[in-house]
C-alpha positions in Angstrom: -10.5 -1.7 12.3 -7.7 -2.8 10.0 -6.0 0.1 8.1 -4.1 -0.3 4.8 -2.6 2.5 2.9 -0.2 2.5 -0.2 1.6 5.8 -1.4 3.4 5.4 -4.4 6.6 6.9 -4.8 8.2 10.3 -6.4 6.6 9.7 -10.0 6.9 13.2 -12.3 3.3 13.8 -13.4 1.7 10.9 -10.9 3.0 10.9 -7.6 5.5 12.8 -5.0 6.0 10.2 -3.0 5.8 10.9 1.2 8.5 11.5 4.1 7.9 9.4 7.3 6.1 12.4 8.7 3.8 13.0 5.9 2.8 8.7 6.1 2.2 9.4 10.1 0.3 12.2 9.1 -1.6 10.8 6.7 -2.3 7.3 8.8 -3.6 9.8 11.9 -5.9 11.7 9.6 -7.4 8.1 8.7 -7.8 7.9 12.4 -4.6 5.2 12.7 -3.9 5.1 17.1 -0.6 2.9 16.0 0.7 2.2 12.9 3.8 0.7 10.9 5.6 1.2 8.4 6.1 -1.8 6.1 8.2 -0.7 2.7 9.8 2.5 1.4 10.9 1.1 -1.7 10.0 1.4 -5.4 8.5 -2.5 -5.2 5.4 -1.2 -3.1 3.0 -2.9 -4.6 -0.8 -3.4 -3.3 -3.3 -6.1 -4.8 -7.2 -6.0 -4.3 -10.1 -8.5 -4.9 -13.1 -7.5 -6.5 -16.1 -8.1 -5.5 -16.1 -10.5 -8.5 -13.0 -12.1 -6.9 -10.5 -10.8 -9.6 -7.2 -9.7 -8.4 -5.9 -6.0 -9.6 -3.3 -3.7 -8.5 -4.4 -0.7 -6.7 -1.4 1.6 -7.0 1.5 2.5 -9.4 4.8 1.1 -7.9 7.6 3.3 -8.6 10.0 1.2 -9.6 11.7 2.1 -13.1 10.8 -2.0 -14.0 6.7 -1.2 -12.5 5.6 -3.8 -10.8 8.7 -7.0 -9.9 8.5 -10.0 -7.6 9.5 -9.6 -4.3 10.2 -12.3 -1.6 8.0 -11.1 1.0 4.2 -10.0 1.4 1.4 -9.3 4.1 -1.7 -11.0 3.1 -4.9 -10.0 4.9 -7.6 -12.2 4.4 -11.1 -11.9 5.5 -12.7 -15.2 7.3 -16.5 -16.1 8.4 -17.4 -15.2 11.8 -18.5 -17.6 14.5 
């Protein structure tokens, strides 16, 4: 199984963000053997499709701007079976 998890960052009122310890801690409580840590930054941003096929953002970046472009991604993208 493929394990994603976004936390947003410190946010008064929202969010408190999460030490390296705290992520590990989290992903093993998800029952993560390995994982990796992909951004720290304020630009964390993760997009979800619908079931309808519509694209929305699932978490608050914390970036003072919201949500910015950035010049890399990981995609994940489900294909048919054989």
């Amino acid at each position: 199984a493929l394990l994603l998890a976004t936390v947003d960052g410190r946010q008064p009122g929202h969010s408190a963000g999460a030490t390296l310890r705290e992520t590990a801690d989290l992903m093993r409580a998800l029952g993560a053997e390995d994982a990796l840590n992909l951004d720290g930054g304020g630009s964390t941003t993760m997009v979800v499709r619908d079931a309808a096929g519509r694209a929305a953002v699932a978490n608050r970046p914390s970036d003072a701007a919201g949500e910015r472009p950035v010049g890399n991604a990981l995609a994940v993208r489900a294909c048919a079976r054989r």
